[in-house]
C-alpha positions in Angstrom: -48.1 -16.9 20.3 -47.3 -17.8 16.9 -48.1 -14.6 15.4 -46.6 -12.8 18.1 -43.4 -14.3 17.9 -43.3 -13.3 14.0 -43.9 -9.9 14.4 -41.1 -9.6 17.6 -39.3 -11.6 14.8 -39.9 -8.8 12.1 -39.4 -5.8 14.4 -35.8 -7.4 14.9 -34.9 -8.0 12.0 -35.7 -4.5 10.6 -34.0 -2.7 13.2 -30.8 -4.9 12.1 -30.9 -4.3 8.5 -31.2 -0.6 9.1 -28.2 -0.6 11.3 -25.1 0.7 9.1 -23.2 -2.4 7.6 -19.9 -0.7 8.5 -18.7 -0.8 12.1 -18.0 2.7 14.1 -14.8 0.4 14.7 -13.2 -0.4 11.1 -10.2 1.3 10.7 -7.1 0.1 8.7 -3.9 -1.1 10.3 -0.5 -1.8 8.9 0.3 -5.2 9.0 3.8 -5.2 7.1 6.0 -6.5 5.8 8.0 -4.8 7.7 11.0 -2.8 5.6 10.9 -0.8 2.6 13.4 1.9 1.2 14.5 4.6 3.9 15.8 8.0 2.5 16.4 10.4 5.2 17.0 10.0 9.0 17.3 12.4 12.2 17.5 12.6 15.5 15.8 15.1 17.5 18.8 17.5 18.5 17.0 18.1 21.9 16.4 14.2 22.7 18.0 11.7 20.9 15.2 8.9 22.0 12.9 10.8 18.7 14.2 10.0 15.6 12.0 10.2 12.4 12.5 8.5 9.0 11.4 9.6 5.7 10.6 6.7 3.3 10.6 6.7 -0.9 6.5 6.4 -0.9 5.2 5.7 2.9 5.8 9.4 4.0 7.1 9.7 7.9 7.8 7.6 10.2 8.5 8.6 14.0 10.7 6.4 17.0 10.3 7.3 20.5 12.6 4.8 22.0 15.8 5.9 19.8 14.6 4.3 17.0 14.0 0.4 18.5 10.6 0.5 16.6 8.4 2.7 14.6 5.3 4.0 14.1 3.4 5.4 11.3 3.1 9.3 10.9 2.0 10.1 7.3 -1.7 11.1 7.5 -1.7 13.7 4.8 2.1 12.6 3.0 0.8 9.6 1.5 2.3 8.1 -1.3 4.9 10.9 -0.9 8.5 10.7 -1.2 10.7 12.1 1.4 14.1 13.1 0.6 14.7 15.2 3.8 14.0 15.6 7.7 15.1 18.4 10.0 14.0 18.6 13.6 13.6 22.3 15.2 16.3 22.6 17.7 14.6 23.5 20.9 11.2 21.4 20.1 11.3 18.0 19.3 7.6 18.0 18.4 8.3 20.2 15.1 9.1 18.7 12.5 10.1 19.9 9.0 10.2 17.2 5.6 11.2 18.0 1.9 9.6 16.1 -0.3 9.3 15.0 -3.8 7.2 17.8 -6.0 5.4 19.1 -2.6 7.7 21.7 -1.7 8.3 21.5 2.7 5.9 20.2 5.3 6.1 20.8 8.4 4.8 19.3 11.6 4.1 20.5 15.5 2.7 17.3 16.7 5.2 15.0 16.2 4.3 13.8 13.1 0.4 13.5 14.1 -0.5 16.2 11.9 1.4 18.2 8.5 0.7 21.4 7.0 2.6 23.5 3.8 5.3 25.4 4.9 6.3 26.4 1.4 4.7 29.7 1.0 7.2 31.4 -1.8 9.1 27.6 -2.9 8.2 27.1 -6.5 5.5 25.0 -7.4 5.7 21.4 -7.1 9.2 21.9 -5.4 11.4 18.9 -4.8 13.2 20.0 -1.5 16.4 17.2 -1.6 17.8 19.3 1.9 16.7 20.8 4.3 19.4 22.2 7.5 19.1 25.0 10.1 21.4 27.5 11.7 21.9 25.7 15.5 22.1 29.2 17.1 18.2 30.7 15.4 16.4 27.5 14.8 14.2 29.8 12.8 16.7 30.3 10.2 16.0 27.5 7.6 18.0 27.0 4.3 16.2 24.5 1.5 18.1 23.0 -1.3 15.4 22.9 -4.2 15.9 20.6 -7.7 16.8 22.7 -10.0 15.9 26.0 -8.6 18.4 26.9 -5.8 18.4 27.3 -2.7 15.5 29.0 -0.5 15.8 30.3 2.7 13.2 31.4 5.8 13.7 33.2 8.8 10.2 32.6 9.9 10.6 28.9 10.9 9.4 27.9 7.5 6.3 29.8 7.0 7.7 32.0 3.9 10.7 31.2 1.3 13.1 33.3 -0.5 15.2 32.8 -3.3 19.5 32.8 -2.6 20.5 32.2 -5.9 23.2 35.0 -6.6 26.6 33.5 -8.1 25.2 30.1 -7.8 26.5 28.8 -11.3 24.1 25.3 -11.0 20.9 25.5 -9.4 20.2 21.4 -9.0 20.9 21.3 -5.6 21.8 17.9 -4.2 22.8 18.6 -0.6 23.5 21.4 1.5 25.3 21.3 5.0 26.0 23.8 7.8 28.6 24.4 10.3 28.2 25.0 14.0 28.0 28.7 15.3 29.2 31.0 15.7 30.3 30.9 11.8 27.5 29.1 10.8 29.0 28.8 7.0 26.3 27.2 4.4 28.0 25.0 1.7 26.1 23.2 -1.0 26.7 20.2 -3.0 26.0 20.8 -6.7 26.5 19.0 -10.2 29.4 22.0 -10.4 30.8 21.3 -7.1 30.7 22.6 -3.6 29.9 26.4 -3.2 30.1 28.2 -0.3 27.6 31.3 1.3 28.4 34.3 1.9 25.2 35.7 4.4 26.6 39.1 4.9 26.3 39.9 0.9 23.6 36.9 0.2 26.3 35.2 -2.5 27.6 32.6 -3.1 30.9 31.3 -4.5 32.4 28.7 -5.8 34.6 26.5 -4.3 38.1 24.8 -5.2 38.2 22.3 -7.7 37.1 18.8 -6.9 40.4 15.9 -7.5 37.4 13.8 -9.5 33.5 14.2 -10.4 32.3 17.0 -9.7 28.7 15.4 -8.7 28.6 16.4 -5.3 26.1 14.2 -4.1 27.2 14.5 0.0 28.0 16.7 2.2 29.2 16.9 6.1 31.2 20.1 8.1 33.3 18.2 10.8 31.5 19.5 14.6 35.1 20.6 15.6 36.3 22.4 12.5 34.4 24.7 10.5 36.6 24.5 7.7 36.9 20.6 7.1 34.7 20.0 4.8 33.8 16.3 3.5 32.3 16.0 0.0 30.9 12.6 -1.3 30.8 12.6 -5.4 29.6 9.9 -7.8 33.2 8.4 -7.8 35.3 9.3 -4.6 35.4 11.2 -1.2 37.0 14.6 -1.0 38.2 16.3 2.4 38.7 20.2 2.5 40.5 21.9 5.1 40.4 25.6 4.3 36.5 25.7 4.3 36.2 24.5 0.7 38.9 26.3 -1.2 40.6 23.9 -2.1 40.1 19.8 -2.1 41.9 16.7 -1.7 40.6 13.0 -2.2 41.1 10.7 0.3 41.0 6.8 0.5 40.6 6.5 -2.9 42.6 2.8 -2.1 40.0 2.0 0.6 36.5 3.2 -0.9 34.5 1.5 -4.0 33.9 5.0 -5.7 30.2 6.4 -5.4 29.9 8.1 -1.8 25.9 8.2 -0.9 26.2 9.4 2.7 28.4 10.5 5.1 28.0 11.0 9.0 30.2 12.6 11.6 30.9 11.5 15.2 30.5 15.1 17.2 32.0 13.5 20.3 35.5 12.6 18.3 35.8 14.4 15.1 38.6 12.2 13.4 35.8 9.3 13.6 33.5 9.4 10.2 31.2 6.9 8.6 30.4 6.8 4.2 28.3 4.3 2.4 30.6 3.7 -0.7 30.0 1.7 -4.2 26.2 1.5 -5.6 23.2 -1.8 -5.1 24.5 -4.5 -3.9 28.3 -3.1 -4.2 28.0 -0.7 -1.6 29.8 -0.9 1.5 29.7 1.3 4.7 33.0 2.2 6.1 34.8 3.9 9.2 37.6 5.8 9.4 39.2 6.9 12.7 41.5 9.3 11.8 39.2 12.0 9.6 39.5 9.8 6.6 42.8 9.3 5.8 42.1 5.4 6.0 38.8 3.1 5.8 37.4 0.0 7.1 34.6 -2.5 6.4 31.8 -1.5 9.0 29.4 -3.5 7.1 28.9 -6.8 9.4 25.0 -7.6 9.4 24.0 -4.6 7.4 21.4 -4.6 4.8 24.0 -5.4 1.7 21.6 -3.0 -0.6 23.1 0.4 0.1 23.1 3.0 2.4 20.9 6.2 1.6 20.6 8.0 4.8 22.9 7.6 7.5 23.1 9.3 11.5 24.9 9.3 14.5 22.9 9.7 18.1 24.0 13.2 19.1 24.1 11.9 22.4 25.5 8.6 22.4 27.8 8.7 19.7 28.6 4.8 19.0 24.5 4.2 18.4 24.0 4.5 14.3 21.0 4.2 12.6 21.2 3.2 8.9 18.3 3.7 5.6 18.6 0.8 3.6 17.7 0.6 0.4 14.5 -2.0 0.4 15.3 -3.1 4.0 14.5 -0.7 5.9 16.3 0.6 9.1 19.3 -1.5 10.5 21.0 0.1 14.2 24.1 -0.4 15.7 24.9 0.2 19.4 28.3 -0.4 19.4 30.1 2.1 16.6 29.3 0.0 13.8 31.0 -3.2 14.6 28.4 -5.1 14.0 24.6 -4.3 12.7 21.1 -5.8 13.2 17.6 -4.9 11.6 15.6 -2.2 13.3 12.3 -1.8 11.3 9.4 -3.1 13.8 6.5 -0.9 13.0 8.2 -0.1 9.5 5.9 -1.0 6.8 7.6 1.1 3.6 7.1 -2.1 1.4 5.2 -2.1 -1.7 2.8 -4.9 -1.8 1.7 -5.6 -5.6 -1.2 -8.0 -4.9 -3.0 -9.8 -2.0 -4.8 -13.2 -2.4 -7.3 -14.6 1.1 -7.5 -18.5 0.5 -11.7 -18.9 0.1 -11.4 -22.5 1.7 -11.3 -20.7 5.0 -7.9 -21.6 6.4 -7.0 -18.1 7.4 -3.7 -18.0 4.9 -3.0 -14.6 3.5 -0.3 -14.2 0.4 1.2 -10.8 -0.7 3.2 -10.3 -4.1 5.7 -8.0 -3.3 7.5 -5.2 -5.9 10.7 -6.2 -6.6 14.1 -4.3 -4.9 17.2 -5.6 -6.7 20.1 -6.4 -3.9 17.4 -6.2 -0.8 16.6 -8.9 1.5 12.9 -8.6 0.6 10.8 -12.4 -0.4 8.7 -12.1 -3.3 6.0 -13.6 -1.6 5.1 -13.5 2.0 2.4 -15.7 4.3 0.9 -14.5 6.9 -2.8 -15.1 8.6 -6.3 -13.3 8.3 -6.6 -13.3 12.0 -4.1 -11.0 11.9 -1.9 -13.0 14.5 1.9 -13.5 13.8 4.3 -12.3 11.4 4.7 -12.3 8.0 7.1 -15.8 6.6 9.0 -15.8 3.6 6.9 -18.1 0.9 9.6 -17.5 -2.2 11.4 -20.7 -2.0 11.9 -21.4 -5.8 10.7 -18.1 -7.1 13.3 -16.2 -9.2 14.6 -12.7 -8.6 11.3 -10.4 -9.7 8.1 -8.7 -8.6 4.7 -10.8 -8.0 1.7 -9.0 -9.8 -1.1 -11.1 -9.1 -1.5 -14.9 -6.9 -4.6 -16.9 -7.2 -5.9 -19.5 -4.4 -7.5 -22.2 -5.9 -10.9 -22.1 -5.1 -11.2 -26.1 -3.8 -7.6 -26.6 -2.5 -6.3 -23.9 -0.7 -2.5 -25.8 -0.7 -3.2 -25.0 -4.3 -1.7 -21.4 -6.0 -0.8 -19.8 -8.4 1.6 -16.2 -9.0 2.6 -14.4 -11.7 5.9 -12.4 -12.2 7.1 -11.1 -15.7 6.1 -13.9 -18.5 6.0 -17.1 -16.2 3.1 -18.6 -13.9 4.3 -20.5 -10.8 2.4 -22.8 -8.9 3.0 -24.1 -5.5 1.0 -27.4 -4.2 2.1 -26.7 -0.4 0.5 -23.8 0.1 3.1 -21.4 -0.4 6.3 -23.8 0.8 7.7 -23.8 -2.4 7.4 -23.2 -6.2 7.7 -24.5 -9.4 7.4 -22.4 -13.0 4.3 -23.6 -14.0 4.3 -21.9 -17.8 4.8 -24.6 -20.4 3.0 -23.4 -23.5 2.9 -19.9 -22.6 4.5 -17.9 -25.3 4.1 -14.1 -24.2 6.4 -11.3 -22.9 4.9 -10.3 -20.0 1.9 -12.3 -17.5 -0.5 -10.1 -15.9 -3.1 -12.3 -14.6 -4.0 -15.6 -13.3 -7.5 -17.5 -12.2 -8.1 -20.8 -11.3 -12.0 -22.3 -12.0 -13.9 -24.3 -9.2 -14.4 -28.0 -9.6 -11.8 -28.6 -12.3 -8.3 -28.4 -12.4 -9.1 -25.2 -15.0 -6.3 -22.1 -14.7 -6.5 -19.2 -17.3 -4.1 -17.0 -17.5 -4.5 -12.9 -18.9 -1.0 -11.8 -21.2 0.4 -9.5 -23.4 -0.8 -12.0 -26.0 -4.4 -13.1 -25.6 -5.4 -15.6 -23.2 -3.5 -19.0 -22.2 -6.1 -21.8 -20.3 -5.1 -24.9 -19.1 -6.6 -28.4 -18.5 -4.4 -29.7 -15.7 -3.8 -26.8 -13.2 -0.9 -25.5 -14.8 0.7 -28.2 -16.0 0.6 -27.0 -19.7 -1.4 -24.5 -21.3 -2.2 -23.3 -24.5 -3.8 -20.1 -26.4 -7.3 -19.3 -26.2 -7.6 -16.1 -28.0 -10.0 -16.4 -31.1 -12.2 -13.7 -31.3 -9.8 -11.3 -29.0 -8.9 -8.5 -31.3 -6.4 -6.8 -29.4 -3.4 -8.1 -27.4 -2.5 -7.0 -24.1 -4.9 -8.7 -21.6 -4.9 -7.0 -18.3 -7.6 -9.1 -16.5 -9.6 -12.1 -16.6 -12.3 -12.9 -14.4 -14.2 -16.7 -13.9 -18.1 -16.3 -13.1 -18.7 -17.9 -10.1 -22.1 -18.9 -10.7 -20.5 -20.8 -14.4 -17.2 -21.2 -14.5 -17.4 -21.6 -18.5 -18.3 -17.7 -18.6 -15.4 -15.4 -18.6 -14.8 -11.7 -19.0 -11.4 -10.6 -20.1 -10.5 -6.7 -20.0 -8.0 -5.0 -22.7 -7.5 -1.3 -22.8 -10.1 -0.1 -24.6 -12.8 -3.3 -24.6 -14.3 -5.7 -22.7 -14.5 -9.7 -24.0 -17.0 -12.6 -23.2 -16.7 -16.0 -23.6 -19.6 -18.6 -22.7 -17.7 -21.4 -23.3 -14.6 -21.6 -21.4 -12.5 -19.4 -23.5 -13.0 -21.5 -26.9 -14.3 -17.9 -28.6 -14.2 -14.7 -27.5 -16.7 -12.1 -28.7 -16.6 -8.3 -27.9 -19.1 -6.4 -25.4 -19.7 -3.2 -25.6 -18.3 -0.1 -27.6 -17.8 2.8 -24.8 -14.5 2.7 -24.2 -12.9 4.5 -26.2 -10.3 6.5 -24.6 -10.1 4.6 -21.4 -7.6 2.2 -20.2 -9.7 -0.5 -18.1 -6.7 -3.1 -16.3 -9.6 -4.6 -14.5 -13.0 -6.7 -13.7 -15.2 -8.7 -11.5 -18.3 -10.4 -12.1 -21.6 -10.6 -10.1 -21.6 -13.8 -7.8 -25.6 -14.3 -7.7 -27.1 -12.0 -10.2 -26.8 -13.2 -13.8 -25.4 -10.5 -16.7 -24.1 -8.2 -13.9 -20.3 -7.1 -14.3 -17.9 -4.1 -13.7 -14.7 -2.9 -15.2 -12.5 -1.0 -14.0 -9.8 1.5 -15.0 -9.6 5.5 -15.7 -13.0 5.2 -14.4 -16.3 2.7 -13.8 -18.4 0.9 -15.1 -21.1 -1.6 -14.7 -23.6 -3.9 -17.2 -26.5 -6.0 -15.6 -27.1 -7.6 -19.7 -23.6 -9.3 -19.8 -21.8 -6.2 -21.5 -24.2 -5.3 -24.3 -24.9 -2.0 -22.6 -22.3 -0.1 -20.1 -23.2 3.0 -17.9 -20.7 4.7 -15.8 -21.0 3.5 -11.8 -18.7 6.0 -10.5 -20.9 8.9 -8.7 -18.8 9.2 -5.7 -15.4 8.1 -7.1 -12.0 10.2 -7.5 -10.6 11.0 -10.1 -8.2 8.2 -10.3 -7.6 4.6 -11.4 -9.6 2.2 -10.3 -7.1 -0.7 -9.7 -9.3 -3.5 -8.7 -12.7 -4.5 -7.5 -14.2 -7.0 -5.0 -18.0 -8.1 -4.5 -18.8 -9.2 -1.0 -20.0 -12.5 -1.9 -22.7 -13.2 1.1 -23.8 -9.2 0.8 -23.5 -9.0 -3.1 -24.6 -5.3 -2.8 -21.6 -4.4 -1.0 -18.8 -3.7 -3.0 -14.9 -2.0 -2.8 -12.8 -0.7 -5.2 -9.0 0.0 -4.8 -7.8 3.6 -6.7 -4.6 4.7 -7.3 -3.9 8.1 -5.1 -7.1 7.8 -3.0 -7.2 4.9 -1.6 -10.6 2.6 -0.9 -14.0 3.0 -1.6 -16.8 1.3 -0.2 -20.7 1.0 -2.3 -23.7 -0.5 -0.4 -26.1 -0.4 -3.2 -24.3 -2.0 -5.7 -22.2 0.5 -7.3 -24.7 3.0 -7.5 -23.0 5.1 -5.3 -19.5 5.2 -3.4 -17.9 6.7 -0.4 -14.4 7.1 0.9 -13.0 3.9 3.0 -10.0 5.0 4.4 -9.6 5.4 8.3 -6.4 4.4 8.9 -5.8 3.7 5.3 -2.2 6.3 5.6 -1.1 4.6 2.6 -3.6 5.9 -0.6 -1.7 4.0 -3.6 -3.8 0.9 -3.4 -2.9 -1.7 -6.2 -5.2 -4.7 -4.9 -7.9 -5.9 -2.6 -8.9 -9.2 -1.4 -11.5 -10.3 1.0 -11.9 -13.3 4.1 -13.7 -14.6 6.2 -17.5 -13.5 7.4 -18.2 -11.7 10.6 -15.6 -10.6 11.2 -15.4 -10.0 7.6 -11.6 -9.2 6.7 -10.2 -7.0 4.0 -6.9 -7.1 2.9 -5.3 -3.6 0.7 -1.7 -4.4 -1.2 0.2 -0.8 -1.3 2.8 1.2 -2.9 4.6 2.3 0.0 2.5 0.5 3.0 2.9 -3.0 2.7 -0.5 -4.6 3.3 -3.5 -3.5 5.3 -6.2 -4.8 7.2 -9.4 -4.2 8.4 -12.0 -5.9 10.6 -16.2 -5.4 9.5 -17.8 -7.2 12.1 -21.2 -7.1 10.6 -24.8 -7.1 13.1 -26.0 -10.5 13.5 -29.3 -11.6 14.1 -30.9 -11.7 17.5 -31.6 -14.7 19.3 -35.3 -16.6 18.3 -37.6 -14.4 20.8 -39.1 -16.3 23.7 -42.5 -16.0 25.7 -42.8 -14.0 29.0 -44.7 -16.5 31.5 -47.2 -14.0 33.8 -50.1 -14.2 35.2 -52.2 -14.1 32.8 -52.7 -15.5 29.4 -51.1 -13.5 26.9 -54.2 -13.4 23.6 -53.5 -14.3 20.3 -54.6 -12.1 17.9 -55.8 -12.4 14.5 -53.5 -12.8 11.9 -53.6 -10.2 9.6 -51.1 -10.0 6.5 -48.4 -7.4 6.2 -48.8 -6.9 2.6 -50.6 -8.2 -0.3 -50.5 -12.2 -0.4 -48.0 -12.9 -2.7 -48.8 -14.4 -6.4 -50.3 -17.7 -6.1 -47.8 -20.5 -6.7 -44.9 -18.4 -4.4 -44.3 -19.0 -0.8 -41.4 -16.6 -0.2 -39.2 -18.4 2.3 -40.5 -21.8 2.3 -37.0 -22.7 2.2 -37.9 -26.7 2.5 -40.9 -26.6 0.1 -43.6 -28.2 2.0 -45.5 -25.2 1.7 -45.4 -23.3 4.7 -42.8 -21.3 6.8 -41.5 -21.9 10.1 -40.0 -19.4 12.1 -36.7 -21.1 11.7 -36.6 -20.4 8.2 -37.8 -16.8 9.2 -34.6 -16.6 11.2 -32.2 -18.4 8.3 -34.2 -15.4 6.0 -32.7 -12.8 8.5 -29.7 -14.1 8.3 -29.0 -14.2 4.5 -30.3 -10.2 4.8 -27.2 -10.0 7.1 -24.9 -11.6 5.2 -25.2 -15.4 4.9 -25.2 -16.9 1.5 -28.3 -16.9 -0.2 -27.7 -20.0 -1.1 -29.0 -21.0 2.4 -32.7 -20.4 1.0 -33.5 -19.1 -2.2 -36.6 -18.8 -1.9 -36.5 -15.4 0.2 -34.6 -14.0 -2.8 -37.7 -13.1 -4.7 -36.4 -10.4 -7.2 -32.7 -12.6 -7.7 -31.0 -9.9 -7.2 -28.6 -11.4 -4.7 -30.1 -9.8 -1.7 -32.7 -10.3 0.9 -34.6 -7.0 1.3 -37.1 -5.7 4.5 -40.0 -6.5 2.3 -38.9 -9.8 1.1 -38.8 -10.4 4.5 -42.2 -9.0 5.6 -43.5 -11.3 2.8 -41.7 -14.3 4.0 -43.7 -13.3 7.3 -47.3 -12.9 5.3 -46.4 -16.4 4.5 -46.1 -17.5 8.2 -48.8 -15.8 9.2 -51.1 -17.8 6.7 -51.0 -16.1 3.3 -48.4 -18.9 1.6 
């Protein structure tokens, strides 16, 4: 029975490690924090309840429920910016979007799905408007950067220049009346200048009281000829259809006029953001301008960049703040409240998993002057809950990089310009943590296991100290060149280090006392990071402009990119229990996943919307957990449950007596001396430690039982396996 159990044993376990390690389930999802920087906003003209938000680098966004919460709709505008929206009149599932050196896209899905509708834009076009003619929704007019204004008659599928008499071609804005007249007017360095469609001209308007930086532009839904103009220093009304311009409430306004927003159901009301950061101010005005109130109570104090009225309920408002996402009102502005759920336009710098295994998550967050945005934000690898503020006692700034201590999880670490903080209560509060540290800018932090050991990476060499944090001072003999960007601990010695600069890699084997270069094939790249093999001695990659990998400690480098993009490589993790396993964040393309360590690599990026990833960090086993910090997306995650091993195989009872056979080894006996798998060393091996070798094949530490690791490479292969089973069956 012995020998039959093995074999059932065997059989299993190969049909498990030829499973794929990667779930048909992994897919990214958004986990926040929810905000971010919102540019453009509409409403669907045909129902109001679909509203879609364009964001500085998340792409789309889409509301079904009047914009009460959000969901993501930028497969194929990652990392874009979107300076304008425009719904088709008579279908609410097409969508057009002008963005930032990509010319127009345009969607009939809702969002699910974008294609190019620039055919005849210039290329890499930065659309800034985008309005249609209400009576032929086919009839589209594009204000282009520097080039003009385009214009289709083919719902967007060709473009054609409309440039005659228009004296400045960097269009800011443009703006439409309502039929029948249907007038275009466009908002230009020079001024407003108006259309003319029978003759294709344009001409230029009256002379502005102030700037002429027309910046924002609104036709009042009952006039044709009141125009409102919004310049870098005032708000201008026109009453004669742009010939000539008068300011009003200079005495009311702080200057700078960034949106403006019209109330179709009464014309005299009107809504501007006014003033700049954390000056700016919304206002109301119920008799078309001539005086303004504060309409600012509970709104995002960062500034208003896109602002809309529900066409069909006029006193709901929905507002783009500047780093804070989406705030509504319901009641004409009297008073505001956050509407961003689903919104996750944040840029996430760096993402730290606490290894002790107490589920916290930390993201370092970019930096938006004036914005209600934390610096650093807890949440859970579970997934569960919502992302807490953890900044009490860090300073105005972006966090670039936090380190968990490896033994104390209360214990971290964060970096932001040229201080370290620590926190002792994981993530409750903060203290600078940087005494010692003379350098202009911090880029890196590790703490060490079993000593209270931090180094820190800098524009000047590398700090270390003694007392986790408490002081440090400069360990940078041997480092010829200044700028640190990374610094990596070894896990299996944590007085070997490997520090990347630009153009060179740098060992020490002695806790940072000397430095000595590795390797001479960089020239030309810019590396800004590296990780080090957890089991397999001499094995490390750095990471940058491209690749690469040494298995002699950085004597040698090869390129270990066959499969990459062309992009950054802006960090790197090693699954610690599968060594082999290994995923690299890029810059445009998102993550990439090897299973054979490094040699080759493969896209990662279901659900991954968001391709600017800056950092990646790893919890838990089965489900294993990955964590992506990025430009635009906030933080995502993603679940790898990995196969386990099936349960220790039992006899059938029957009739009869079930014979043994003869045990008969798999492979040649091993070399005399080695008993692969005897994890207890007395010389034989039981099924159990069979079952603890399937295991570590799957994903356990190898730790568990080194002796199935013949080869040391980390990893428990098939035929390490079948000669743990030789050893069972007699052959040890």
């Amino acid at each position: 029975m012995r020998s039959s159990g093995i074999r059932l044993l065997l059989c299993t376990a190969t049909l498990l490690l030829a499973a794929p390690f990667a779930s048909a389930q992994d897919r990214w999802v958004s986990r926040g924090p929810e905000g971010g920087t919102v540019t453009a906003l509409a409403f669907a003209a045909a129902d109001s309840d679909i509203v879609a938000a364009g964001t500085e680098r998340g792409g789309v966004y889409v509301s079904s429920d009047n914009g009460l919460t959000w969901a993501a709709r930028s497969d194929g505008l990652s990392g874009l910016h979107v300076h304008a929206i425009h719904f088709d009149a008579v279908d609410s599932d097409r969508i057009f979007v002008g963005l930032e050196g990509h010319g127009v896209q345009r969607s009939d899905d809702r969002g699910l799905t974008w294609q190019p509708a620039g055919t005849g834009l210039p290329p890499v076009a930065t659309v800034l408007s985008l309005v249609a003619d209400a009576s032929d929704p086919d009839l589209l007019y594009a204000g282009v950067a520097s080039e003009g204004v385009y214009r289709s008659d083919d719902g967007g599928a060709t473009w054609e220049a409309i440039n005659d008499g228009l004296d400045s071609r960097d269009v800011m804005v443009l703006a439409i009346g309502a039929p029948p007249t249907s007038t275009l007017y466009a908002g230009t360095p020079l001024g407003v200048f108006v259309f003319d469609s029978d003759s294709d001209t344009w001409e230029g308007g009256g002379e502005l009281p102030s700037s002429t930086d027309v910046i924002a532009l609104a036709v009042d839904v009952g006039d044709p000829l009141r125009i409102y103009a919004g310049t870098l220093d005032s708000f201008a009304v026109s009453e004669n259809g742009g010939r000539s311009w008068q300011e009003s409430g200079a005495a009311d306004l702080a200057g700078r006029v960034d949106a403006i927003a019209t109330d179709n159901a009464n014309p005299d009301v009107l809504y501007v953001c006014s003033g700049f950061g954390d000056l700016a101010t919304l206002y109301k005005s119920v008799d078309a301008g001539a005086n303004w109130e504060p309409a600012q109570t509970g709104l995002g104090g960062n500034g208003v960049l896109a602002l809309v009225v529900d066409p069909s309920v006029t006193t709901t408002l929905l507002a783009g703040v500047r780093g804070e996402g989406i705030f509504r009102t319901d009641n004409g502005a009297l008073n505001w409240a956050p509407s961003r759920t689903g919104l996750a336009n944040s840029t996430a710098l760096t993402v730290a998993a606490d290894p002790n295994a107490s589920g916290l998550v930390l993201a370092g967050m970019e930096f938006v002057a004036g914005s209600d945005q934390a610096a650093v934000y807890a949440g859970f690898a579970d997934g569960t809950g919502e992302w807490t503020a953890s900044d009490d006692g860090l300073p105005l700034g972006s966090i670039v990089e936090i380190s968990i201590d490896p033994d104390d999880g209360d214990v971290i670490f964060a970096v932001g310009g040229p201080r370290v903080f620590r926190s002792v209560n994981a993530g409750d509060s903060w203290e600078s943590a940087s005494d010692g540290i003379e350098a202009d800018f911090v880029t890196g932090v590790a703490a060490a296991s079993g000593s209270a050991t931090v180094y820190a990476s800098t524009s000047d060499g590398v700090f270390r100290s003694g007392n986790s944090g408490g002081s440090w001072e400069k360990k940078s003999t041997g480092l010829t060149l200044g700028t640190i960007h990374d610094i990596a601990i070894d896990p299996k010695n944590a007085a070997t280090l490997y520090a990347v600069a630009s153009t060179a890699v740098f060992e020490s084997s002695d806790g940072a006392e000397g430095w000595r270069r590795r390797g001479n094939v960089f020239t030309g790249e810019v590396l800004e990071t590296v990780a080090i093999h957890p089991v397999t001695a001499g094995i490390v990659y750095a990471g940058g402009t491209q690749l690469f990998a040494t298995d002699n400690g950085g004597l040698t480098w090869t390129p270990a990119g066959q499969g990459l993009p062309d992009s950054p490589v802006a960090a790197i993790v090693i699954d610690p229990a599968r060594p082999s396993v290994l995923f690299t964040a890029t810059r445009d393309h998102g993550v990439y996943i090897s299973e054979n360590g490094a040699a080759t690599w493969r896209p990662f990026n279901d659900g991954l919307f968001v391709t600017f990833v800056d950092d990646l960090a790893l919890a838990g086993s089965n489900p294993q957990v990955l964590f992506a910090a990025t430009e635009g997306g906030g933080v995502f995650r993603i679940e790898r449950s990995e196969p386990t091993a099936s349960p220790t195989p039992t006899a059938t009872r029957t009739g009869q007596p079930i014979a043994t056979p003869t045990p008969t080894p798999l492979l040649p006996s091993p070399t005399p001396g080695a008993c692969t798998g005897d994890c207890d060393g007395n010389g034989s091996v039981s099924i159990a430690e069979l079952i603890r070798g399937v295991n570590i094949a799957l994903g356990a530490p190898v730790a568990n039982c080194p002796a199935f690791d013949v080869n040391g490479n980390g990893i428990v292969s098939i035929n390490e396996l079948i000669r743990a089973v030789n050893a069972a069956l007699g052959a040890c």
